[in-house]
N, C-alpha and C positions, 0 to 999 in steps of 0.2 A: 444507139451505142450497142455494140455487140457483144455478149458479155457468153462464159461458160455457162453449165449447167451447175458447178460446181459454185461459184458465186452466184446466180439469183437461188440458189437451194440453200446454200450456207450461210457464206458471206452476208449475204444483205439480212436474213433472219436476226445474225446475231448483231447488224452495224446497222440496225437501221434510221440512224442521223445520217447517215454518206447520202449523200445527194450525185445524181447524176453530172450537175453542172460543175462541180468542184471535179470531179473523174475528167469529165472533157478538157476542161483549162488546165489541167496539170498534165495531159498527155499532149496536148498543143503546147506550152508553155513551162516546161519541166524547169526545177532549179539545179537537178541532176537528174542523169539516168544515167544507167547502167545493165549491160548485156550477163546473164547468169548463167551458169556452168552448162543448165541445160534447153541454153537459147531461151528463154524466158527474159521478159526486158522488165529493168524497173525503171518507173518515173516519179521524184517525188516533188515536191509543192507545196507552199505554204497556202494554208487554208484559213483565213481572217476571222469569220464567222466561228470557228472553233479555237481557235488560237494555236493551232498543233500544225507540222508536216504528217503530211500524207502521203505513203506510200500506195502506188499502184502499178501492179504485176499487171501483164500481158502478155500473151502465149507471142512465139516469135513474129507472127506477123507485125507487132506492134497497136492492131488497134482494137483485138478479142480480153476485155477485162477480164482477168483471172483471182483475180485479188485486191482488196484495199485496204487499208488499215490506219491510223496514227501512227508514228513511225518515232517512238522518243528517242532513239540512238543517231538518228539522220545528223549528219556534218554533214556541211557542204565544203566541195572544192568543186574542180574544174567537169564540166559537161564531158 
């Protein structure tokens, strides 16, 4: 997985329950995503094991993780 420097420095320090395999499955299998102002993509996903949506940011490429978090505002509607 390819991730910033800005998540394995930060990100992961302070989230260290996120598991990589839950990051993979929700960027192959998103219940939404969405493109952000500054091309930055979101993908979120339900995460079983936790009980929570997951967001995860990615620089525009779509597959360099930049972010993840629980995401308790996540609605879903249309991909």
């Amino acid at each position: 997985m390819k991730t910033t420097r800005y998540f394995r420095e930060q990100v992961l320090t302070k989230r260290t329950f996120l598991k990589e395999e839950w990051i993979l499955e929700i960027l192959k299998n998103p219940l939404k995503k969405e493109i952000q102002d500054d091309n930055r993509i979101r993908f979120w996903g339900f995460v079983n094991e936790i009980e929570k949506h997951l967001r995860v940011v990615t620089l525009s490429d779509g597959e360099t993780v930049h972010n993840a978090f629980p995401d308790r505002n996540f609605e879903r509607s249309e991909k």
